[in-house]
C-alpha positions as CSV (number, residue, x, y, z in Angstrom):
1,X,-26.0,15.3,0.4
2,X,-23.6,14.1,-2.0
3,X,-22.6,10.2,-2.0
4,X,-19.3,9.1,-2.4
5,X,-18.5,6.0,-4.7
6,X,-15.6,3.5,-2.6
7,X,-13.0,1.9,-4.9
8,X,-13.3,-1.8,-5.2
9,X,-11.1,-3.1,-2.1
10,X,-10.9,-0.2,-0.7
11,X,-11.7,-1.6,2.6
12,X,-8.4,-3.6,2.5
13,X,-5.8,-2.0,1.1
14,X,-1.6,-2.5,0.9
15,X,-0.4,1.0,1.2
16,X,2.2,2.6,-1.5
17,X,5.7,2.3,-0.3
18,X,9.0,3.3,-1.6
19,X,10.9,1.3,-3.4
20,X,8.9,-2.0,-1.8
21,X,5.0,-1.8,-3.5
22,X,6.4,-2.3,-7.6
23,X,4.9,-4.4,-10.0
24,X,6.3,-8.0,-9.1
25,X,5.5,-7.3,-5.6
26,X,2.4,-6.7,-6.3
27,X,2.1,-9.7,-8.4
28,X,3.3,-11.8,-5.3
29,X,0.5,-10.0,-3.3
30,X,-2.1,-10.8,-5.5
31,X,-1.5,-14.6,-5.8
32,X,-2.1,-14.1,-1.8
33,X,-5.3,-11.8,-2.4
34,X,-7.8,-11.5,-4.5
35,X,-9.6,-8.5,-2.9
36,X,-7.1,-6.3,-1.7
37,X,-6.4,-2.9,-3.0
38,X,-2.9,-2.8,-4.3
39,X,-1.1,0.9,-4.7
40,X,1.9,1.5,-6.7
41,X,5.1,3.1,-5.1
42,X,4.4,7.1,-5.4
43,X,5.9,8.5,-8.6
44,X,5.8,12.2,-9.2
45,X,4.2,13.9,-11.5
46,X,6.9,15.3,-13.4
47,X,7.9,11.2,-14.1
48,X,4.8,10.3,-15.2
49,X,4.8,13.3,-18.1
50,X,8.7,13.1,-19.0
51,X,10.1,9.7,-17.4
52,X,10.1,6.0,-18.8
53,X,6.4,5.8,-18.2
54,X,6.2,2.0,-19.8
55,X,9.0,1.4,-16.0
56,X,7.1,3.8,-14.1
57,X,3.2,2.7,-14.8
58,X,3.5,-0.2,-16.7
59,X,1.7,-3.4,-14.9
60,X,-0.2,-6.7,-15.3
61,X,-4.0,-6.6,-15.3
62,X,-3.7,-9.9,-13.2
63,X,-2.6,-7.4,-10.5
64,X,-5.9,-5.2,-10.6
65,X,-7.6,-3.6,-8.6
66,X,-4.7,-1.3,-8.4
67,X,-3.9,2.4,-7.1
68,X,-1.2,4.6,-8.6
69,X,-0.2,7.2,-6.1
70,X,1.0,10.3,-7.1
71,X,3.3,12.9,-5.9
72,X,2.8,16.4,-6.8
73,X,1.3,19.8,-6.1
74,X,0.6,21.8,-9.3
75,X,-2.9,21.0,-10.3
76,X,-2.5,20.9,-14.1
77,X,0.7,18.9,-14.0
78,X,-1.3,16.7,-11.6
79,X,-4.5,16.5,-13.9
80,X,-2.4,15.6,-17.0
81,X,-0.3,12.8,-15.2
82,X,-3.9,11.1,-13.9
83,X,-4.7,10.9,-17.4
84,X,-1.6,9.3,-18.5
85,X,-2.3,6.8,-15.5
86,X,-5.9,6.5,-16.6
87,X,-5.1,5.5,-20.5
88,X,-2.9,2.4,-18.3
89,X,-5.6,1.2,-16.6
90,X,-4.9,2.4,-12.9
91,X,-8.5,1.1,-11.0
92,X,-7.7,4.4,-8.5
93,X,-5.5,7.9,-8.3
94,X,-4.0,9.0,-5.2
95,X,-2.8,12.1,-4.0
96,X,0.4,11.6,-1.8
97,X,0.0,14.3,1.0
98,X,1.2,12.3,3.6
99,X,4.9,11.6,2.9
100,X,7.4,14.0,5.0
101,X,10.8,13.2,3.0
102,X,13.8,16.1,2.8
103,X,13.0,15.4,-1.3
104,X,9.3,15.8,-1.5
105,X,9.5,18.9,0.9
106,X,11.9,20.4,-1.8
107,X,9.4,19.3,-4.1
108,X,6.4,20.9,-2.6
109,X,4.1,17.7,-2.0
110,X,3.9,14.9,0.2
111,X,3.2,16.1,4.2
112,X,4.3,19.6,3.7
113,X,0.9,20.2,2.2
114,X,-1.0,19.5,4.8
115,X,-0.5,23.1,5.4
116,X,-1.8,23.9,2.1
117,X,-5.4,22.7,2.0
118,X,-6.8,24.8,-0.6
119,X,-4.1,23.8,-2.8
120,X,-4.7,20.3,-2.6
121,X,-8.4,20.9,-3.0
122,X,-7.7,22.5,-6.6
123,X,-5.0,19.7,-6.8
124,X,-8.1,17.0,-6.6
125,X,-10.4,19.4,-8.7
126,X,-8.2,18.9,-11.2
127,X,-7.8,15.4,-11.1
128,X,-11.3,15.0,-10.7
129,X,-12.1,16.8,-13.9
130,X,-9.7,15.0,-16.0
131,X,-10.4,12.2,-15.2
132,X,-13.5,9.2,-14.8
133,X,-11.5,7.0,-11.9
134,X,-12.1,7.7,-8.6
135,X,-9.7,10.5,-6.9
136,X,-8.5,9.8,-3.4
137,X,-6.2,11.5,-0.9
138,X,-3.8,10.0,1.4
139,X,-2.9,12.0,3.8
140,X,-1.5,13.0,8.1
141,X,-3.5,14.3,11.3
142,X,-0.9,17.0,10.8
143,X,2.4,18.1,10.6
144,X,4.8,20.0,13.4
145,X,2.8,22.2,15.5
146,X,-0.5,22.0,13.4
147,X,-3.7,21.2,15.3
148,X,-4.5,17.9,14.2
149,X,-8.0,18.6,14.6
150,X,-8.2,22.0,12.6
151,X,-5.5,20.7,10.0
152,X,-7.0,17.2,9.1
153,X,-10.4,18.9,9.0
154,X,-9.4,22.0,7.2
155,X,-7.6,19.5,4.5
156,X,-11.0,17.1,4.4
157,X,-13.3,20.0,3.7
158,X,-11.2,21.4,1.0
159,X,-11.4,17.8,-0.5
160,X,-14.8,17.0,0.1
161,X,-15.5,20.7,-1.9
162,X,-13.8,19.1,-4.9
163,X,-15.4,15.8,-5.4
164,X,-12.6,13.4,-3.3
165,X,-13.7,9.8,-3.3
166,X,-11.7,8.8,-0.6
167,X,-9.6,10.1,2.6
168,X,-7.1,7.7,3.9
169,X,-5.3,8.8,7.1
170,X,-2.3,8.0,8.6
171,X,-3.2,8.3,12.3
172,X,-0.2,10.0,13.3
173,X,1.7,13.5,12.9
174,X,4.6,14.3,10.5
175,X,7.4,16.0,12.0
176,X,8.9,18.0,9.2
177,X,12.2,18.9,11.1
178,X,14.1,17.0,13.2
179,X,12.7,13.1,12.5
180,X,13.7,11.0,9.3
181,X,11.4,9.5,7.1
182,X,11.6,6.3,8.9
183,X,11.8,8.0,12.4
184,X,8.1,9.7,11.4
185,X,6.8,6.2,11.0
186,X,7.1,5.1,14.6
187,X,7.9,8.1,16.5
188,X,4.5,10.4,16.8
189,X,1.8,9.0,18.3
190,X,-1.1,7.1,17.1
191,X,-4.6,8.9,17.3
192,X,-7.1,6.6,15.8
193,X,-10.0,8.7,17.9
194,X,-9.2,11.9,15.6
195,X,-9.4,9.4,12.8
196,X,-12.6,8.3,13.7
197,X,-14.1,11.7,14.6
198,X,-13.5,12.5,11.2
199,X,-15.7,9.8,10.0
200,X,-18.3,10.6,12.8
201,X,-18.4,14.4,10.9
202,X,-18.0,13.1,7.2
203,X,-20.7,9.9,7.2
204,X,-20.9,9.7,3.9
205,X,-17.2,10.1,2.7
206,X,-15.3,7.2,2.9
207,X,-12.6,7.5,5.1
208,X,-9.8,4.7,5.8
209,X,-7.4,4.6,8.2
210,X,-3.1,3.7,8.3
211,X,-1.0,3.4,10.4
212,X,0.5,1.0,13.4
213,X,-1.5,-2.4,12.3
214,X,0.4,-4.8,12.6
215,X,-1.6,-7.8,12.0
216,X,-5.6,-8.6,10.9
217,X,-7.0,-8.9,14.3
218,X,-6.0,-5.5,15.0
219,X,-7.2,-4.2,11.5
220,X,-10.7,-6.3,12.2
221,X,-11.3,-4.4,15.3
222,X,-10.6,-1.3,13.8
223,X,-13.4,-2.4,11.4
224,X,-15.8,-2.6,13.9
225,X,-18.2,0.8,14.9
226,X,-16.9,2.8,18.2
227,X,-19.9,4.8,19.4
228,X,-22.0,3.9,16.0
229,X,-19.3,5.4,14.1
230,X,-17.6,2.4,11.1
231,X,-14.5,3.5,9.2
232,X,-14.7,2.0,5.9
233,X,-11.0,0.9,5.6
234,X,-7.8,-0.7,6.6
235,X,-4.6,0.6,5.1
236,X,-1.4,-1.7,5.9
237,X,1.9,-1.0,5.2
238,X,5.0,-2.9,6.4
239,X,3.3,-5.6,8.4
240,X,1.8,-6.9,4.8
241,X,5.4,-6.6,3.3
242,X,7.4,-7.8,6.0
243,X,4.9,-10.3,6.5
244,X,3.0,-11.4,3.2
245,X,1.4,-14.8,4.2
246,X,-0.8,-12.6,6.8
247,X,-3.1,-11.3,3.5
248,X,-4.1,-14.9,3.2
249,X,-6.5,-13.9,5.6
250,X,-7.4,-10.5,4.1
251,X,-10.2,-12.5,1.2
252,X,-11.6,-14.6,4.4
253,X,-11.7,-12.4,7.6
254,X,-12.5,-8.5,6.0
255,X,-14.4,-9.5,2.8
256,X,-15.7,-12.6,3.3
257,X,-14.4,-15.2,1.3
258,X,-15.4,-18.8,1.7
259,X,-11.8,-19.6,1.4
260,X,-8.3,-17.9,0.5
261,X,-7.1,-17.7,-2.6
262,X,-4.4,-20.4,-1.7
263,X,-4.2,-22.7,1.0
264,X,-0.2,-21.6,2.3
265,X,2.9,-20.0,1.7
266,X,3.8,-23.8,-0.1
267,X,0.9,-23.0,-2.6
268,X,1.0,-19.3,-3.1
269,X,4.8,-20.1,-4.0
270,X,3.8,-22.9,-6.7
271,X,1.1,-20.4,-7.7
272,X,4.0,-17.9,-8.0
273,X,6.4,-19.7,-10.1
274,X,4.5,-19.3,-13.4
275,X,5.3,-15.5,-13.4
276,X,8.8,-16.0,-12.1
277,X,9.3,-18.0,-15.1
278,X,8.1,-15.7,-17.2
279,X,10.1,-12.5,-16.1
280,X,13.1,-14.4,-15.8
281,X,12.6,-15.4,-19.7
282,X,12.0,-11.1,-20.4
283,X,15.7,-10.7,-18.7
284,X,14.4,-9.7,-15.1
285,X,16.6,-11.2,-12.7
286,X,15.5,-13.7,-9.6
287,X,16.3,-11.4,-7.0
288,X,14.6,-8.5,-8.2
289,X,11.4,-10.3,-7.8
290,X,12.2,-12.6,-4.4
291,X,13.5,-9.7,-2.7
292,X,9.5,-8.9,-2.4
293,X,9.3,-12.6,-0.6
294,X,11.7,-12.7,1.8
295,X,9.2,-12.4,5.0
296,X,7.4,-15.3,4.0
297,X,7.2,-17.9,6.7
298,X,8.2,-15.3,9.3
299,X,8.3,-17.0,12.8
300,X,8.7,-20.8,11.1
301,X,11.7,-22.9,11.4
302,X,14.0,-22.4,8.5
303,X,12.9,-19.1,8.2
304,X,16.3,-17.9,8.4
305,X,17.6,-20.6,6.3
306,X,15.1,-19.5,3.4
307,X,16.1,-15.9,3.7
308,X,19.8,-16.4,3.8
309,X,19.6,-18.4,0.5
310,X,17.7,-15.9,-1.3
311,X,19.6,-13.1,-0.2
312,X,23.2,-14.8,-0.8
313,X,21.5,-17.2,-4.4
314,X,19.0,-15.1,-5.7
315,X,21.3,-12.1,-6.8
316,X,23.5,-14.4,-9.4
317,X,22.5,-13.7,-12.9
318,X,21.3,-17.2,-13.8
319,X,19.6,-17.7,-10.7
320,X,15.8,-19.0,-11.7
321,X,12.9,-21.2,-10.4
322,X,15.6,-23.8,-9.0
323,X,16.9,-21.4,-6.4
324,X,13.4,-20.3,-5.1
325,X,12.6,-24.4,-4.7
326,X,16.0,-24.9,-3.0
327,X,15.3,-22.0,0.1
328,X,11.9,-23.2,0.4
329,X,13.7,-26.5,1.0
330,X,15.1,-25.3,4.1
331,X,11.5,-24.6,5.6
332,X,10.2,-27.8,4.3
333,X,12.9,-29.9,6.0
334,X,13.2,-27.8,9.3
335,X,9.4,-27.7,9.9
336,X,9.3,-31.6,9.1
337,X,12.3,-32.2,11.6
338,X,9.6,-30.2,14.3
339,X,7.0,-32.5,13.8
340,X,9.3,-35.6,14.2
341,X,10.7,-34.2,17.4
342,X,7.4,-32.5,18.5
343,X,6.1,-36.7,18.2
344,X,8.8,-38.2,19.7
């Protein structure tokens, strides 16, 4: 039986979203987490070869381990882009077939190939063979009026035949037709049973699942075996961007860590302010980099305050280190007027 190798942090990992997971985010995530497994936004295959690759790929070694997922379906295009990511220094390549956008349809990747097994089985062959790092999939039960059980396993097996390292599954159907991109996110139903079925059939392929955790109790429990069957991973998405101070927990309470990498937002802020500093020196402006922090100290008083001085200070073309400490301000001074009045 073959083993399969797991990617470092791949039992934690921040999933690849659009125009959220780039390089200063994952910067800020980091300074939060050592251990998690950080993904690029997807980028297709035809941007890797052609595009601005230095924009595209480039990133920080302080940000490793890090994923770049990409978007594509012709196997040698596919093959020569995960070298290109390889020669960068990518920890992991991804295979996006689990995104169900008008664009990528047109494009012949993302969701849409869940109908197209085989293909993405040469599609990791490929990959596989061109490159050393480990090749994983990312994928849906399903899409439309597949059988989620036929169409995850069909897509598995056709991995599994060429060397995948890793499966991760979003627990729910795409709906091709008739649901937007963000619609798809909420609207089918969870099945985290099919997700772990597919473990109980593939023990020895690693096998993470997405989708619907909202927080790290819920992604704990997930962790744990149902009927002697363990997933080995925990994908979040929106819940670790719309709420970043939640993967202070990730180092402690899934890998653990005697202690998180900072003690609080406060400190993971100060921790921050070192790269602000420099990217604000290389041109970058504040808000392209804050716009990544603007959940932290969800459900704290000034919260509001904090985001509403970002959002209206942060965009102004001088705006640097000064602005950040002003926002944070707000929270400072409302959660100090709490305790006063919580003592009185």
């Amino acid at each position: 039986m073959q083993r399969y190798p797991a990617c470092y942090g791949s039992k934690f990992a921040v999933a690849p979203m659009m125009d959220w997971t780039d390089r200063h985010c994952r910067a800020f995530h980091r300074v939060l987490s050592r251990r998690a497994l950080l993904y690029t936004e997807m980028v297709t295959t035809g941007a890797v070869i052609h595009g601005p690759r230095e924009r595209l790929l480039g990133f920080s070694q302080a940000e490793q381990p890090v994923a770049v997922q990409l978007g594509g379906s012709d196997p040698a295009e596919l093959a020569k882009a995960a070298r290109i990511c390889a020669d960068y220094g990518y920890d992991a390549v991804n295979l996006n077939v689990g995104c169900p956008s008008d664009r990528v349809q047109d494009g012949r990747f993302g969701a849409c190939l869940m109908r197209e097994p085989a293909l993405v089985g040469d599609c990791v062959a490929a990959m596989k063979a061109a490159v050393s790092l480990p090749v994983t999939v990312k994928c849906r039960i399903g899409v439309d009026d597949q059988d989620p059980g036929q169409a995850l396993d069909a897509l598995t097996l056709a991995c599994r035949q060429a060397g995948v390292d890793e499966v991760v599954v979003h627990a729910r159907k795409a709906w091709l037709q008739g649901l937007s991109p963000k619609e798809n996110r909420d609207v089918p139903p969870l099945d985290y049973d099919r997700v772990f079925a597919l473990k109980a059939a593939n023990p020895d392929l690693p096998v993470s699942i997405n989708g619907g955790i909202r927080d790290i109790d819920t992604a704990r429990a997930l962790l744990v075996a149902r009927d002697g069957v363990t997933l080995d991973g925990i994908m979040l998405g929106r819940a670790a961007y719309q709420d970043p101070e939640l993967l202070l927990r990730v180092d402690t309470e899934i890998f653990g860590e005697a202690e998180p990498p900072v003690a609080d937002a406060f400190a993971a802020i100060e921790a921050f302010e070192a790269y602000i500093a420099h990217q604000r020196e290389t041109g970058v402006r504040l808000a392209s980099i804050t716009r990544h922090m603007l959940g932290l100290f969800a459900g704290k008083p000034g919260a509001r305050l904090y985001r509403r001085h970002l959002s209206t200070h942060a965009v102004a073309p001088d705006a640097g280190l000064d602005t950040l400490r002003a926002a944070v301000a707000h929270v400072r001074e409302a959660m100090a007027r709490r305790e006063r009045e919580d003592a009185a």
